[in-house]
Structure formats: C-alpha cells, structure tokens
N, C-alpha and C positions, 0 to 999 in steps of 0.2 A: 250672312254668308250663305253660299249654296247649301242645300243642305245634301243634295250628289256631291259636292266636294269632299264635306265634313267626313261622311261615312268611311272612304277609304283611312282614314287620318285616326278615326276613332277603335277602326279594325285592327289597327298596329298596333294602338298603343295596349287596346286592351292584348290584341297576343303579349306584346311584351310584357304585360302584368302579371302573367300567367306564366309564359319563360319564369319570370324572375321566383313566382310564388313555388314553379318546381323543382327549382333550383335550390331554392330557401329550404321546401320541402327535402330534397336527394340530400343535401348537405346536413338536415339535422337529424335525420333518419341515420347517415352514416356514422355522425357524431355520438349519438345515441347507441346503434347497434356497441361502437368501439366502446364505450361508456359501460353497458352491462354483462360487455366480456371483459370487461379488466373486475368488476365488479362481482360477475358469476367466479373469478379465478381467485379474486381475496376471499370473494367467499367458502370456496373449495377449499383453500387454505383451513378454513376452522372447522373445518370435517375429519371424520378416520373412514378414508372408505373403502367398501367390502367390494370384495369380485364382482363383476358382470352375473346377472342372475343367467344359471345354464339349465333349462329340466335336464334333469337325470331319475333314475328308479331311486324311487324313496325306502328307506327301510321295510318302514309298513310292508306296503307293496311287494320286498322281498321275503318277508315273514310269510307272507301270504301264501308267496309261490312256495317258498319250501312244504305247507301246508300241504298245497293241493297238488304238489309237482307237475305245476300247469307251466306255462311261460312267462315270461315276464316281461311286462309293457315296457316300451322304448323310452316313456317320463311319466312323472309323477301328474297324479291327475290333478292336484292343485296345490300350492306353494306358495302358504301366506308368506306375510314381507316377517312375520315373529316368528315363523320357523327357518326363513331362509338366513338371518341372523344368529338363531342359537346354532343352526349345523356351520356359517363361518366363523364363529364366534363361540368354540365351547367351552372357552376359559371363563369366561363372564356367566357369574352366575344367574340365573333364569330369571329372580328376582328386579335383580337390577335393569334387564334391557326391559322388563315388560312397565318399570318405571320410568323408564326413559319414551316410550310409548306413550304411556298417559299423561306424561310433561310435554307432550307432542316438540320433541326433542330428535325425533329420526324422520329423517328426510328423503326422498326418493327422486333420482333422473330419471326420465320416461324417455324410452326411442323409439316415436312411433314414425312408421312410416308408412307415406302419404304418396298425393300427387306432386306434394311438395317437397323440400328440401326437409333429412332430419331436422327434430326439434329437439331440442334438450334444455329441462328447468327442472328448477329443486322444488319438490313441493311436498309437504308433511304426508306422513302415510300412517292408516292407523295398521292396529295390531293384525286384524282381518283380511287386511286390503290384498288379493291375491297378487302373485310377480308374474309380469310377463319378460317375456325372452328378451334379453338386454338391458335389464334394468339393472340401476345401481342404486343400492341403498347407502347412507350416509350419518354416521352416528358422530354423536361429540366428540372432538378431538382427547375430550377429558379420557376418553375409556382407554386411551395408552397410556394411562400414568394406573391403570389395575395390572395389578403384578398378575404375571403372566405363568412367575416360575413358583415351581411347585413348592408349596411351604415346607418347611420343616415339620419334623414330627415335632408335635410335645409332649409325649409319654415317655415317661421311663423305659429303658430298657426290655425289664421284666413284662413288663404289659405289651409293649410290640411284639416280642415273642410269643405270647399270648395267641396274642391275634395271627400272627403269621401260622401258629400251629395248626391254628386249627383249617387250615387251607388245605381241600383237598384236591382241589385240579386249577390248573391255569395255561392259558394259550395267549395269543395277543386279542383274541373278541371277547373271551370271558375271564372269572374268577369264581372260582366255586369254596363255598365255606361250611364244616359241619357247626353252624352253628348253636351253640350250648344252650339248654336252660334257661328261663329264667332272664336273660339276656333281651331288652327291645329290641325291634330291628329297624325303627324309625323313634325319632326324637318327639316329644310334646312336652304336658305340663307337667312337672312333677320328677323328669326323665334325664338325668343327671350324663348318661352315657347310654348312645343306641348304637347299633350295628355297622349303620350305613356310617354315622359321625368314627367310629373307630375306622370303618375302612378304608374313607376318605382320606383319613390322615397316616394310616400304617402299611395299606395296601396297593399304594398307586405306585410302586417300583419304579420305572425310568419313562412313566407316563405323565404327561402333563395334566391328562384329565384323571381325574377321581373315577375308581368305580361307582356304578347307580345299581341301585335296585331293580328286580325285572320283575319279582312279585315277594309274597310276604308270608312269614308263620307267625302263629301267635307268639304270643311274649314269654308263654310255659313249656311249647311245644321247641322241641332239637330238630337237627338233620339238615338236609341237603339246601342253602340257600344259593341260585345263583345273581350272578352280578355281571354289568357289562362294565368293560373297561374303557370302553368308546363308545360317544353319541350314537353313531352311525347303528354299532353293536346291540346298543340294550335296545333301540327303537327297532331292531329285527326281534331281540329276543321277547320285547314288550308285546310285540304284533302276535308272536307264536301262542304265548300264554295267553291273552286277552280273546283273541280266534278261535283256540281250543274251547275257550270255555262257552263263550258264546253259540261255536256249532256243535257242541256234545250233545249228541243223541240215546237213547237204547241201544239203537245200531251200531253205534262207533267200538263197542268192544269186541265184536264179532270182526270187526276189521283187522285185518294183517295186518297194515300197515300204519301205524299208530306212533306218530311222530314226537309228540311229548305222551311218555308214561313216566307215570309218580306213584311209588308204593311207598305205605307206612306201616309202619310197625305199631300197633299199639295195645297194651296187657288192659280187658276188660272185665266186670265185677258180673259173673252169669255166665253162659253160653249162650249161641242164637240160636233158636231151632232146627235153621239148616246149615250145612256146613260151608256152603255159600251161596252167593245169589248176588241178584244186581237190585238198589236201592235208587227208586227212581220217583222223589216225589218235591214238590213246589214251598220253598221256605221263606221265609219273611219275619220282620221284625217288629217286636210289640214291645209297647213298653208297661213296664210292671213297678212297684213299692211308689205309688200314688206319684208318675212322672218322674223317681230318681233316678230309677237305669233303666236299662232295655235288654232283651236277648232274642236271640233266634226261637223261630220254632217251624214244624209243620204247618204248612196252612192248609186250611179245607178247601177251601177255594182259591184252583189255580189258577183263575180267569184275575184274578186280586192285582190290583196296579202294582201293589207292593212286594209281590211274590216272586221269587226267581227260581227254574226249575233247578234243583241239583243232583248229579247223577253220580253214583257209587257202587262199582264192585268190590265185594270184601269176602273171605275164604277163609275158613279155621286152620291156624299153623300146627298151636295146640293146646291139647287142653290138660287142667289140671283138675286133682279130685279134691282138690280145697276151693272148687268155687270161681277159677280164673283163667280167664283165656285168649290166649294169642291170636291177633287178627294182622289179617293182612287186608289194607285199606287202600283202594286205587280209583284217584275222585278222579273222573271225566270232564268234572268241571270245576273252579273255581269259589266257592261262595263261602261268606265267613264263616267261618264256624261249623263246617258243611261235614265235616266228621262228627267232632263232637256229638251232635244234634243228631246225626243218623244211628251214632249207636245207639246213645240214650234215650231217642222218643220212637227211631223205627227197628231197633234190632230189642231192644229192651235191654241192651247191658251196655250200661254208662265206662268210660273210659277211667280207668284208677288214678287218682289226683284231679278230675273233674267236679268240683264243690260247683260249680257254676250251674249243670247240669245234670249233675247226680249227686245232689246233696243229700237225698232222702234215701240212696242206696247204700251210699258212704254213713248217712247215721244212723243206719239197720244194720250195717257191716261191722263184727266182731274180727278184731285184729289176729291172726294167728297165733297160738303161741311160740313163743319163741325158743330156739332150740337150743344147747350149748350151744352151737357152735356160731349159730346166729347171734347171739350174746356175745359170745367172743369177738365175733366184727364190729358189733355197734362200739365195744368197749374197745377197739381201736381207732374206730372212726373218729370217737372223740376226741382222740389227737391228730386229727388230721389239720393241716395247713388250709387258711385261704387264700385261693385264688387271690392274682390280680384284679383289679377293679370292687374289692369285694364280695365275688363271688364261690357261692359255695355250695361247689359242683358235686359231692361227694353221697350229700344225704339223700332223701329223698324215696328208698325202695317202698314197696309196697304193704311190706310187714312194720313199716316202721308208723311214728303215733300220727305225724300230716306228712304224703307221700305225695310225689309231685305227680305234675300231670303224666302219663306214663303212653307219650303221643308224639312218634319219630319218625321223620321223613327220609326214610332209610336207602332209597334207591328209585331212580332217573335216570330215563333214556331223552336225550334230546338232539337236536341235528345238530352237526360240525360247521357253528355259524361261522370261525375263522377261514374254513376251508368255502363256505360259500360265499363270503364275500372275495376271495381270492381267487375263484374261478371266475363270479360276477365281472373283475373288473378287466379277463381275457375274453371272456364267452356269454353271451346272452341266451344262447339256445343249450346251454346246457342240460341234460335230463338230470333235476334235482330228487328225482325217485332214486336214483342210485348214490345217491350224496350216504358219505358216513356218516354212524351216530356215534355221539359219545354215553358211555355207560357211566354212572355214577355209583356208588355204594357209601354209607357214609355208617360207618358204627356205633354201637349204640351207647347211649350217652351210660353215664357212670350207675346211676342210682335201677336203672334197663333193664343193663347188665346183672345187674345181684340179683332183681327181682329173677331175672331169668336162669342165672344158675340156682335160685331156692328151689323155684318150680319145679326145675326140670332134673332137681338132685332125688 
C-alpha cells in the first residue's frame, strides 16, 4: 500500500490512543483523588484535633513587656508544634504529649499556599518543628479517654486545711503560699510529700489546671512562694523571674522602677562591717568529700564557664549584744544558694541553722544560756502537737541545741499579672509602666519569731 495513504490512517489511530490513554489517565486520577479523600476522612476520624495554629503574644513575650514597659509584638516569634499543644492541651500532662512525640504519634495538616490550589496532608511533626499560620496538629484519638476533670483530693481533711492555710494571696493568674520549713517544694528521690504535689491536689479550687511553680526556696528556708494557676500565667510569671535574673545589674538597685523585689529576713552568727552595701560577685559549683556532694562557692575567676554572676543588697535591721543579727536580704538575681553563700563567704556571718555553710561557726558557737523563762517555753514546747504531714513547725529557735535554718522570704513586690493579662486581651498599646503591683508580706515562721522576741527582749 501507499505509504501517503497509510500515514493519514496511522495519524488517527495513534490520536485515538492517546484520547483513550487520557481518558484512562482523567478517570483514574479522579478515582484516585475520590479514594484518598474518603481515606484522608477515615483517617481524620482516628485523630483528636487541635485549633487551627493562630500567632498570638506568647507569655514570654508578655513577661518581657511588663519588664521593660516597652510594647508588645503583634505574635510570638516562634511556636514550636510542643508548645502550641501544651498551651491547647493543659490538662495533659507535659510528660505524656512529649511521649507521644517521640512515638511520632502527632501529626500535622500543612496550608500552604501557592500558585496552585491549597494542599492539605497529614504528616508527622517532631517536637521542634515550628507552626506556621494554619496549621492543624492532630494527636491520638486515645488522649480523650485522659480525664479531663479535676481529681479529687486524697488528703485528709486536716492536711487540706493545712495547706489552704497557709495561702496568702490569690487572684485568677496567681496563688501565693507562706510556705513552712522544712517542707520541699518539688518532689525527687527520697521525697514522700512536696509543695507543688500538695498544691496540685488541694489548691486548684474550680480550676481545671493545677497551680505550677514559677520559682523555688530551699527545702530549710520559709516565706513568700508564688504559683501560677494557668499555663498562660506561670509562663508570664516564669519569663519575669528568669528576665530579672538574667538582666540584674549593680545598676538595677538604683532604679525606681524595679518590678520583681524580694526581701528576706534572715538572723546571722557576727555582724558585717558595714551596715549595708551591695554584694556583687561570681559563684559557681565545686564538688567536695572526694565526688560525694557539691556546694556553692565564690569563684575567682569570673570569666569561669561555670560561674554565674550574683547580685545582693543587704542592710542591718538589727543587732544584738549576744553576737546576732538581723539582716535584710534583697537578691537581684536568682542563683542557688545565692544568700546563703554571700553571708557566709562575702559578709563573714553564716546564716543561723546554716551547717551546710557555717558549720565551723555553728561548732565555735556556744549556745546561750537559757533564761527561766526560756526554760519555761522549751518545757511547753514539748507538748506541743504535730503538724499535719509530720511536720514540726514549732522548734527550731536559735538558742535551742540544732536550730533551723533562720532564712525567710518575708516580702514581694511583683506586677498584677491577672490585671495584665485582662487589659492584654482589650488593648495592645497599653502603657504597662502604669500597671499595678501586688505587695506581698508573708510572716515569719514559728521558730523566727521566738528567736526574735529573745533578742529583742
């Protein structure tokens, strides 16, 4: 046959092969699309999922401003997928969704948009992974079967009272506690009942969320601790104390304007040479009894990877002629043990019940004698009651034979985080320099008190 014939014949058939192949094509493409939306939709089904991601001002962020009563950014400057989860999600303890994280167990929609049509697929997200604007994260259907509603207490009566007592201030942002003696304020090894575990359970009033912690006193040391009673809450009040410590200067005391102040109360073995001054030097930790423990100390060199600077004003309240004296303690900054260590290695007078740091003043230290009338109290103390949980709040003064630590964090000024968050969510241009503070006073614990009326009898 021709082979000019054939061509036009061979031209058809092939178009028609190709009709048919995108025909074949368009029809499994649709069958397909229809296929992984019925499939994206069963799958959705075995999801719990959270709001559409929105920036907003992050606590932080709001700490910050109250800090420096600057303004405050229109969003947060980034918003991993683990934090935008704990702030929808703050019944679920912390523990758990960062386990469901590394079971790559949480999954994320992505909306991005293109030149093309949105796209939307699930796809694992780790803990890090920042949110962008519209995203939806997606966690196991299981986390709706985590009770939601606030447990019961399990304490006794007498022990909730306990705890409610010693409550000295509360709003909807905070909970403030003088907390006692003796008393942890965070749980570990060994640690039967701590602060935070009692709060959790006796102080969450018609809150779903448990108060947290926003910072911490030792284990020996009383007085002022606060708590947030909301996420939102403690990660402003978190930002305040962490900020402060971090920018605390020499300068900062000369400043008016001083947004977290913390004075303590505490009875020391000596006087200091001057009646006040500011305590401005670089501490760090070493370890001592061949690797068993560790403790603070001055260090010589501030340039020391290990060293953090700590800053302290302190002022004589008053003094006594038996060798004791009342100081008033207002740290700038944050660091363990950042009193202790300044009385006992920069002022030269160790804090009374301080064996940790004044062991060697305390075993040079002859006990007073004791008066009748001082006799007369020991010999009623010893009928005294103990406290709930075991504790025995009663003993302790400073003439007596092992006297506790004698270190109270007696008064705090801090900003009115309920009231800023309730202007925040009407006004962004607020001027947070005019924000109120709340005053704190918190009195002094039982064994304090005696030492301070012997003294001052």
């Amino acid at each position: 046959m021709n082979s000019a014939l054939l061509r036009p014949v061979l031209l058809q058939s092939r178009r028609s092969a190709i009709s048919v192949s995108v025909m074949f094509q368009r029809q499994y493409a649709t069958q397909k699309n229809h296929s992984d939306n019925e499939d994206n939709q069963n799958e959705r089904g075995k999801w719990f999922t959270l709001p559409p991601y929105t920036p907003t001002t992050s606590g932080s962020t709001l700490g910050k401003a109250l800090l420096s009563a600057s303004a405050i950014p229109e969003t947060d400057a980034e918003m991993t997928a683990l934090k935008w989860v704990l702030r929808c999600c703050p019944e679920l303890p912390r523990s758990l969704v960062q386990k469901l994280f590394r079971l790559r167990q949480v999954r994320r929609e992505s909306c991005n948009v293109g030149d093309q049509a949105q796209e939307h697929r699930l796809k694992r997200v780790a803990v890090k992974d920042l949110m962008n604007k519209g995203d939806t994260i997606f966690l196991p259907i299981s986390v709706q079967e985590f009770p939601s509603e606030k447990q019961e207490c399990q304490y006794m009566e007498e022990e909730v009272n306990f705890i409610r007592d010693i409550v000295l201030y509360k709003d909807p942002a905070i909970v403030v506690l003088n907390k006692p003696p003796g008393l942890p304020v965070q749980g570990g090894i060994g640690i039967k009942r701590s602060l935070d575990e009692l709060a959790a359970s006796c102080l969450s009033y018609d809150y779903s969320e448990p108060p947290r912690l926003v910072h911490r006193l030792d284990r020996d040391s009383s007085g002022i601790l606060v708590m947030g009673r909301t996420q939102i809450s403690t990660t402003v009040l978190h930002s305040i104390f962490r900020e402060k410590t971090f920018a605390a200067s020499k300068d900062d005391f000369n400043n008016k304007r001083i947004v977290l102040q913390r004075r303590y109360w505490a009875l020391v073995i000596g006087t200091p040479k001057r009646s006040s001054g500011l305590i401005s030097v670089p501490l760090g930790k070493v370890v001592v009894d061949s690797g068993k423990s560790d403790r603070i100390t001055v260090m010589k060199d501030a340039q020391s990877i290990s060293s953090q600077h700590a800053v302290t004003h302190y002022k004589v309240i008053e003094s006594s002629s038996d060798g004791f004296t009342w100081l008033e303690l207002s740290p700038l900054t944050g660091r363990k043990h950042q009193l202790r260590v300044h009385c006992a290695e920069v002022l030269g007078t160790p804090i009374v019940g301080d064996y940790k740091y004044g062991w060697q003043a305390h075993r040079k230290w002859e006990c007073l004698r004791r008066s009748a009338v001082e006799s007369n109290l020991i010999d009623k103390l010893a009928d005294r009651k103990m406290l709930p949980f075991g504790r025995d709040l009663e003993s302790g003064s400073f003439y007596e034979k092992h006297p506790r630590l004698h270190l109270h964090c007696k008064q705090m000024v801090l900003p009115d985080v309920s009231q800023a968050l309730q202007i925040f969510q009407t006004s962004s241009d607020f001027d947070f320099s005019q924000l109120a503070s709340i005053k704190l006073d918190a009195p002094l614990p039982s064994h304090m008190q005696r030492s301070w009326d012997v003294l001052s009898s």
